[in-house]
N, C-alpha and C positions, 0 to 999 in steps of 0.2 A: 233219903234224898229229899231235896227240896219241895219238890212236887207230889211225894207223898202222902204227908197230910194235906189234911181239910176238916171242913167245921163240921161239925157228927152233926147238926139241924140237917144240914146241907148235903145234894147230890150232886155228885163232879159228874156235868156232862161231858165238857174239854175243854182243849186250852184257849183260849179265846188270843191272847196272846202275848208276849215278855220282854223283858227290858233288862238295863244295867243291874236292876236291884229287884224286880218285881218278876211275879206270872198272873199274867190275870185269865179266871177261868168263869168260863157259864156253870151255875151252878143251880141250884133247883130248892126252893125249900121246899122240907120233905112235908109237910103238915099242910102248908098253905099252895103248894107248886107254884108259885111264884117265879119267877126266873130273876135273876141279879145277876150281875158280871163282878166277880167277885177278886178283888184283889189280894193277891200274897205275896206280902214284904217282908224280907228277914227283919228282924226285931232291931239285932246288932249289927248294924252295919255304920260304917263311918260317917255318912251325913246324914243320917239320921230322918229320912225321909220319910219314912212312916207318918214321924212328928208333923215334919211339915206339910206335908197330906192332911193330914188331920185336919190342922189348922185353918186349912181354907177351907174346908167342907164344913165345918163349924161356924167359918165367919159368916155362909150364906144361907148353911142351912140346918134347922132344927133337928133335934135326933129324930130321925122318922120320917126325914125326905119333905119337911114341908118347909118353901122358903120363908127364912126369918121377913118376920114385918120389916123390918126398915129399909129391906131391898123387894119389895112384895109390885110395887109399884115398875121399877123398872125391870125391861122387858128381855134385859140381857142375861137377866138369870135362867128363860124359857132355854139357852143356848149352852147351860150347862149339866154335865151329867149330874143326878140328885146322889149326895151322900146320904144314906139311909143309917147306919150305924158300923161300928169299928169295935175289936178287937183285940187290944195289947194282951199276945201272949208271951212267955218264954221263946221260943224257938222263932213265931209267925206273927205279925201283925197279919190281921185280915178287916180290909176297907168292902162294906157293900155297896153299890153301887145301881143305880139303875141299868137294867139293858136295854142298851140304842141302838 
């Protein structure tokens, strides 16, 4: 089932919560206990949205949650969630996320 996998770093505490194409859960890394809210997008799906998830979380921020320089100044990026790194697998895209 869908929501049976997860990223073996990582510990599923629950669902945080789910949409057309996604489930997004609190997860834990296991090494650093960290918490992220962790997204699961099927890989194949028709618009392709993992992709364009991606892509915005790329346009603003570094792999590793720090915002790029050229938006470091303006204060509208404090108002969005931090993409930390992603995932393309077979079956799962999985996006990390900060938890807010």
């Amino acid at each position: 089932m869908f929501g049976d996998r997860f990223p073996e770093k990582f510990q599923k505490v629950r669902l945080l919560g789910k949409g057309g194409f996604s489930l997004v859960w609190l997860g834990v890394h296991k090494r650093t206990k960290k918490p992220f809210a962790i997204k699961q997008i099927l890989t194949k799906n028709s618009h392709q949205t993992h992709l364009k998830e991606i892509w915005f979380g790329n346009f603003f921020f570094e792999f590793g949650g720090e915002v790029r320089q050229e938006f470091s100044r303006h204060p509208g990026t404090n108002h969005l969630a931090k993409m930390y790194a992603y995932d393309i697998r077979k079956e799962d895209t999985w996006i990390f996320y900060e938890l807010c």
